[in-house]
N, C-alpha and C positions, 0 to 999 in steps of 0.2 A: 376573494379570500386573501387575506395579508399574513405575510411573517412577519413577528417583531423577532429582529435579531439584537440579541443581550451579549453584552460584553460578559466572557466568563471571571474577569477579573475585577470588574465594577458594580455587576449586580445591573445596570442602568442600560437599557434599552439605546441600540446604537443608531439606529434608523427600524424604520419598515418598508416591504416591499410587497408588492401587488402579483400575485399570484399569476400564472399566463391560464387563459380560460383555454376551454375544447380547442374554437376555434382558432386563435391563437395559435396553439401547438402547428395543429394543420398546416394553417399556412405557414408553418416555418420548413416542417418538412417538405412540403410541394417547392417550393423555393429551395430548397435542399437538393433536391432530387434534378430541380433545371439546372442549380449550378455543378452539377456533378455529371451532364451530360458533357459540359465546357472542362473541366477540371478532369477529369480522366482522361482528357483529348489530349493535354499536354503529355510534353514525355517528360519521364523520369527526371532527370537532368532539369526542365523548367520547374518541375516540384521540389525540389530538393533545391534550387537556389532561393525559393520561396521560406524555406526551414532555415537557411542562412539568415535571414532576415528575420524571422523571431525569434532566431537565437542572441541576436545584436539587441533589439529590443526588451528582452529579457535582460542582461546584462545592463540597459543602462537603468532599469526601472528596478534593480533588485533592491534596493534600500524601500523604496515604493510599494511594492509586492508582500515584502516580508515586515512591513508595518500592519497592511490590513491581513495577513494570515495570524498574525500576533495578537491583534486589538479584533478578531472573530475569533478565533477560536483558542488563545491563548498559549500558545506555541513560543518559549523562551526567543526572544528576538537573535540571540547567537545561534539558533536551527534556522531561523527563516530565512535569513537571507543564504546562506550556503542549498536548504532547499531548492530556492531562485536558480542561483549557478548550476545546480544538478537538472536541472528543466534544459537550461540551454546546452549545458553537455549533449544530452537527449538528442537536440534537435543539431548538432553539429553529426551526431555520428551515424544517425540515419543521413543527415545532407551527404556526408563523404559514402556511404556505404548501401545507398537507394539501390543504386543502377545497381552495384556487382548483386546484390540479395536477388535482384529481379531479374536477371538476366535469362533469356530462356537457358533452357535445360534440353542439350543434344542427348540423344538418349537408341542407341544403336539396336535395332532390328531387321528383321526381314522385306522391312517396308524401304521404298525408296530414301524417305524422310520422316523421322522421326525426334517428336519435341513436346515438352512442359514448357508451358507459357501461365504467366500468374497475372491475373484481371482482377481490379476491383471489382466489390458484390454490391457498392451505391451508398444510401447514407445508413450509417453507422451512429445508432446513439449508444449515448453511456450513461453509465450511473454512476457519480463518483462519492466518495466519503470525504470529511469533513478533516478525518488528520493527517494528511497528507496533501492539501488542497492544490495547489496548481502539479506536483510530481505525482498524484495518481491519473492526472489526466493527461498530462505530457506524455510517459511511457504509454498509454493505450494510445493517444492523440495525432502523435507526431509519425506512427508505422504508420497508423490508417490512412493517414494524408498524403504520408510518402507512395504507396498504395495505388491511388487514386481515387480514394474511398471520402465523403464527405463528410462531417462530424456536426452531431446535437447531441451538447451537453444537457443532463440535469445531476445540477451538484447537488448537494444538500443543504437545507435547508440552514442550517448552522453556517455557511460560508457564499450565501448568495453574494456579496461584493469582491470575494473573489473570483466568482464564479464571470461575473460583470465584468472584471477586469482583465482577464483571461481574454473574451470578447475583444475590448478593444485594442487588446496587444496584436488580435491577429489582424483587426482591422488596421493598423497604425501602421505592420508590418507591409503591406499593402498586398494582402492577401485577395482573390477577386470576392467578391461580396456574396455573401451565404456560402461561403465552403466550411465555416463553424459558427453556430452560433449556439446561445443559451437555453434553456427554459425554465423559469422558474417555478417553484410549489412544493409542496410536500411531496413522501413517498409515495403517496397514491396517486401521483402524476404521468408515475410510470405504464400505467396499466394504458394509460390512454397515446401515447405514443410508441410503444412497440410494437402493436400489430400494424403500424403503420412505416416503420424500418426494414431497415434490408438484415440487421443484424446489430447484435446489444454486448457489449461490455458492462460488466459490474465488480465493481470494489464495494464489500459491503461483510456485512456478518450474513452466517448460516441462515435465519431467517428468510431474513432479505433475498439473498441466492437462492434458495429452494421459490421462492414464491412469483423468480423472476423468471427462472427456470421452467418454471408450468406454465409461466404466459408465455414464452417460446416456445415452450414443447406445442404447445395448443396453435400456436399460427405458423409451427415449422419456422422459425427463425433460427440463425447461426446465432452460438451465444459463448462467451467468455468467463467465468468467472473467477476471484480473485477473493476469495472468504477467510474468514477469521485463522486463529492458531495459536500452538500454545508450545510455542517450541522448545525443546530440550537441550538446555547446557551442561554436559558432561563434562568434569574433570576426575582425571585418570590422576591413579597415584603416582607419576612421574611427570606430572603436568608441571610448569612454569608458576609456581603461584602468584608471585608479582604477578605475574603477563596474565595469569586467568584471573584475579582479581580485577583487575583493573579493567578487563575485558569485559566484567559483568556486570559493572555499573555503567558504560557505553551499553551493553545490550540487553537492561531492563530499564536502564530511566532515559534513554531517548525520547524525546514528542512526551515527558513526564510520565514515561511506561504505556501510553497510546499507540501504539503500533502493532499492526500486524504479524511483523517479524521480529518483534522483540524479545528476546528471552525471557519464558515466561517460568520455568519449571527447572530447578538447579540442581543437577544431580549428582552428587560428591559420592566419590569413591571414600571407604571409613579410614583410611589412610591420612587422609586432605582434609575431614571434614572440621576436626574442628580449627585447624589453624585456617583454612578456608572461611567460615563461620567471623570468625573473631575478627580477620582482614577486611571483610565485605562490609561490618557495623561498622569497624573505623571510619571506613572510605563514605558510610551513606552518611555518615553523621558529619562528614564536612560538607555533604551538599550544603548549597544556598537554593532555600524555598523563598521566593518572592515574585514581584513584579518583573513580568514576562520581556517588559522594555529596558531592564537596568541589562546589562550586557556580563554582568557577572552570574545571573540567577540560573540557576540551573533546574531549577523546578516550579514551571508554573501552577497555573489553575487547571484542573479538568474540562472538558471543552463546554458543557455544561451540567446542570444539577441532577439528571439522568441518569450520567454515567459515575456522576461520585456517590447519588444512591444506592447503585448496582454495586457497586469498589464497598462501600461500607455494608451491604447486605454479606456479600461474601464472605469480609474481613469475618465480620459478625461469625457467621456458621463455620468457617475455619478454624477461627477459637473455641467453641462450641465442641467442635470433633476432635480438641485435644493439642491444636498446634502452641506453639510454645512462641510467644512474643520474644522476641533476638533485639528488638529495635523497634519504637515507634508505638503502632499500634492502639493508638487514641482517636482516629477516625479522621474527621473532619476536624479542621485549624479553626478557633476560634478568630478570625477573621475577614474581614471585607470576599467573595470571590469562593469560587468551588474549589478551594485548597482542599487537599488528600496527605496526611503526612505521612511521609516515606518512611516504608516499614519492611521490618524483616519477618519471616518468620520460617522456625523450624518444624517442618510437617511429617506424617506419617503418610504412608502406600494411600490412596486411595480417598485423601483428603479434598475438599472440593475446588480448593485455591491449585490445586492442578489437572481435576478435570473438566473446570471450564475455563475461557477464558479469560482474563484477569488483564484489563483495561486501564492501568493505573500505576503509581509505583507502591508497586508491592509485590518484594522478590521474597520467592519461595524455596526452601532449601532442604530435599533429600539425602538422606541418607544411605547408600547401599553396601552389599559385601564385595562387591567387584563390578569386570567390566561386564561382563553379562547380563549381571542383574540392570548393569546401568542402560544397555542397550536392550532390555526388555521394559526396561520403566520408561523407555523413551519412547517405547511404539506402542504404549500401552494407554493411546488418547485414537479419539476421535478426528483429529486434524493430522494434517504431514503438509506443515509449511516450509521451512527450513528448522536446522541444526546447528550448531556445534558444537566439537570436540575437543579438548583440551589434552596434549599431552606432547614431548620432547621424542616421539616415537611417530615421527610420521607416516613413515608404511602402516605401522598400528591405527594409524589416525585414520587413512585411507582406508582399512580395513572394516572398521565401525563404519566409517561414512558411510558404506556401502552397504551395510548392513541395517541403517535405520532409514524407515519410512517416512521419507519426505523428500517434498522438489528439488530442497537445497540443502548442502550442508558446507559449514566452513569448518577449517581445522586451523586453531590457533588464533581466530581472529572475530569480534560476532559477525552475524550472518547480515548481510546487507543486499539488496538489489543494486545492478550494473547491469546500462545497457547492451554489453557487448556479451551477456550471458541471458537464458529465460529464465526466470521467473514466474515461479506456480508451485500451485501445491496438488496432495493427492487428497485421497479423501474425504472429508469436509471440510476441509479446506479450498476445494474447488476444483474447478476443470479446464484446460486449456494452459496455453504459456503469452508469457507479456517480455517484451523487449528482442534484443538479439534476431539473429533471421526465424528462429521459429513463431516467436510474437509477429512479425511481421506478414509470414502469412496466413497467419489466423483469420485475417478478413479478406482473401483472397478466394478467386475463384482458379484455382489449380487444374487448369487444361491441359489434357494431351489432345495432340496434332499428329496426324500420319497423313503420308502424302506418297501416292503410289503413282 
C-alpha cells in the first residue's frame, strides 16, 4: 500500500511512501522489545545524557526540521522552527529532572522498609497527529525514554517524512539501535500493532480515541490519550482589552487555528463585547494569508482538503443557524492550496461552530450577561481541554479557573502546553496527563517494596 503525500500548499504530490506490511510491524516490535531488555538496564543518568544529545541535534537541524513540517503539512515556517526548539527544550528538562522524578519514594510504616520504586512497562507505541508533528511526539517520547520505556511511532499519514526524520535524529544522536523507531501507513495500522505493545499513546480526535481505546480495553493495554477541544476564552468586563485582544488572535490562529488547545469558543461579557468585536476584525484583517515559507505569513494552507471541507461544512451550517458574518466568511480563497479565509463570526447559545470542533481559523464570538453565564457557556461542551480567563482581578481569575471544566486553564495569557506542567484534558477530551512528573509516570510501573 503507498501514501502519496500532497503539498497542502501546491496541490502537487511530494513524494510517496510504501506502507510497512503485518510482518514488518512485527518485527520492529520484537526488535523493540530486545532493545528494551539493554535500555532499561541503564540507569537514569546514562538515559538522560542520551536526551542531551537529541536535544543538541534538534537544535542544529531546526531550520531542517521546520522546512519539511512546513512543505507537509503547511505550518507558517515562523511556528516550525520555534516548534523544533520547544522539542529540545522537552528533552533538556526531562535530561536535568530523569533522576529526581524517578527517584524511589521512602514511604514510612510498620514494616522494617518501606518504598515506591517506578519501572518501565516495555515498548510503548504512539499514535501521533499531523499538526503538531515532531512536539506531539517529543512531550509523549522523550518521558517514556527517560523511563526506560522503548518507543514505535505511527505518525500520520499526512507527515510521514517527519515521521522519517524524527528516526534519524535519534539514530544520528547515537541512541543504541531500535529504542525508537517508525512505522508507516494509514489509521488502520494501528489495530495491527497494539495488541502487540506493552502500552499506547494517542494524539488524535474523539473518534480516533474511543476506537483506540476499545483495542486496549480488549487486550488490557495501558493507554494515554490526548483528544480534541474547543476551549473557552472568557473576558470579564474589567479585562485588559489590548492584552485580551491581542491574546485571541495568538490563541485561535496559531498552526492557522489547527490545534488542540487553541481558542475556539469567545466568550464576552456584554460590557466588552462589542469594543471586543470591533478590536479582534481589525487585528484579523491585518493577518498575512500566504505562503507558509515567506517568514512574514501568518496564515497558511490547511493541512489538507479534508479538513478545509469540514471548516467550510461548518462555516456553511453556522450561517444557516443565524450567525452574523463580523469578517471574512467566503469559504475557500480562490487560489493555488487548501486556503481557508480567516473569519469572524458573531454566534448565538448553541450554534454548531461551538459545539464542535472547529479546526481552522475561524473565531467565534458569544455574547453573555455576565460571569456566570460566561462560566456556564464554558462547561457547556463535550470537551475540557484547557481555558482562559481574561480579567485585571486575579483572585476573580483564580476563582473561575477553578470553577470550569478543564485540565487547563490560563488567566491573562492563551493556554499553551509546558513541560514542567501536565497536560490533558477531561472529558472527551481525553484521559491521562503528558509532560511534567505526572506525564512521566504514566508509562510506569509504580511499585511498592516492604521489607520486614
Amino acid at each position: 500500500m503507498i501514501i502519496k503525500k500532497i503539498n497542502p500548499t501546491t496541490e502537487q504530490i511530494i513524494k510517496t511512501y510504501r506502507c510497512d506490511t503485518d510482518k514488518e510491524i512485527k518485527n520492529k516490535v520484537d526488535s523493540s522489545k530486545k532493545a528494551f531488555l539493554e535500555w532499561s538496564k541503564l540507569s537514569i543518568k546514562e538515559r538522560c545524557n542520551y536526551l542531551k544529545r537529541i536535544a543538541n541535534v534538534l537544535r542544529k537541524r531546526k531550520y531542517k526540521f521546520g522546512e519539511i513540517i512546513t512543505r507537509e503539512m503547511g505550518k507558517p515556517i515562523k511556528e516550525s522552527i520555534p516548534e523544533v526548539e520547544k522539542c529540545a527544550w522537552v528533552c533538556d528538562y526531562y535530561a536535568e529532572n530523569g533522576e529526581k522524578f524517578l527517584n524511589d519514594e521512602i514511604v514510612k510504616t510498620e514494616n522494617k522498609k518501606s518504598f515506591v520504586t517506578f519501572q518501565p512497562l516495555g515498548v510503548i507505541g504512539c499514535i501521533m497527529p499531523w499538526n503538531f508533528p515532531l512536539w506531539q511526539l517529543f512531550r509523549f517520547g522523550v518521558p517514556a525514554l527517560t523511563v526506560g520505556n522503548t518507543v514505535i511511532l505511527k505518525h500520520s499519514s499526512i507527515v510521514p517524512g517527519c515521521a522519517l526524520a524524527i528516526e534519524d535524529a535519534f539514530k544520528d544522536a547515537g541512541f543504541p539501535k531500535n529504542i525508537f523507531q517508525t512505522v508507516i501507513g494509514h489509521g488502520k495500522i494501528a489495530e495491527k500493532f497494539i495488541p502487540l505493545v506493552d502500552g499506547v499513546s494517542l494524539t488524535g480526535s474523539v473518534g480516533a480515541g474511543i476506537q483506540v481505546a476499545q483495542i486496549c480495553s480488549k487486550h488490557l493495554k495501558k493507554v494515554v490519550l490526548e483528544l480534541g477541544g474547543s476551549d473557552p476564552f472568557i473576558v470579564l468586563k474589567d479585562a485588559n482589552l489590548k492584552q485580551a485582544c491581542e491574546g485571541a488572535i495568538r490563541a485561535r490562529f496559531i498552526n492557522t487555528g489547527q490545534s488542540c488547545i487553541a481558542a475556539k469558543r469567545f466568550i464576552i461579557v456584554k460590557e466588552m463585547f462589542d469594543v471586543f468585536k470591533e478590536k479582534v476584525v481589525e487585528l484579523v484583517k491585518g493577518l498575512k494569508v500566504g505562503n507558509p515559507f515567506d517568514k512574514n505569513t501568518d496564515i497558511g494552507p490547511l493541512a489538507n482538503e479534508q479538513q478545509l471541507n469540514l471548516l467550510l461544512d461548518q462555516l456553511k451550517r453556522g450561517i444557516n443557524e443565524g450567525a452574523e458574518i463580523l469578517f471574512g466568511g467566503s469559504g475557500r480563497l480562490n487560489r493555488k492550496g487548501y486556503y481557508f479565509e480567516p473569519t469572524v463570526l458573531s454566534v448565538k447559545r448553541g450554534s454548531v461552530v461551538f459545539k464542535e470542533e472547529t479546526f481552522g481559523p475561524l473565531l467565534a464570538i458569544l455574547k453573555v450577561n455576565n460571569e456566570d453565564e460566561a462560566v456556564e457557556e464554558a462547561n457547556n461542551t463535550e470537551f475540557g481541554l484547557a481555558a482562559s480567563v481574561w480579567t485585571k482581578d486575579r483572585k476573580k481569575g483564580e476563582e473561575i479557573a477553578r470553577k470550569i471544566q478543564s485540565g487547563f486553564v490560563s488567566i491573562n495569557s492563551p493556554a499553551k502546553s509546558d513541560p514542567r506542567l501536565p497536560f490533558g484534558g477531561i472529558k472527551k477530551s481525553g484521559i491521562g496527563r503528558e509532560l511534567s512528573r505526572y506525564g512521566l509516570l504514566e508509562f510506569c510501573n509504580i511499585k511498592s517494596i516492604i521489607i520486614n
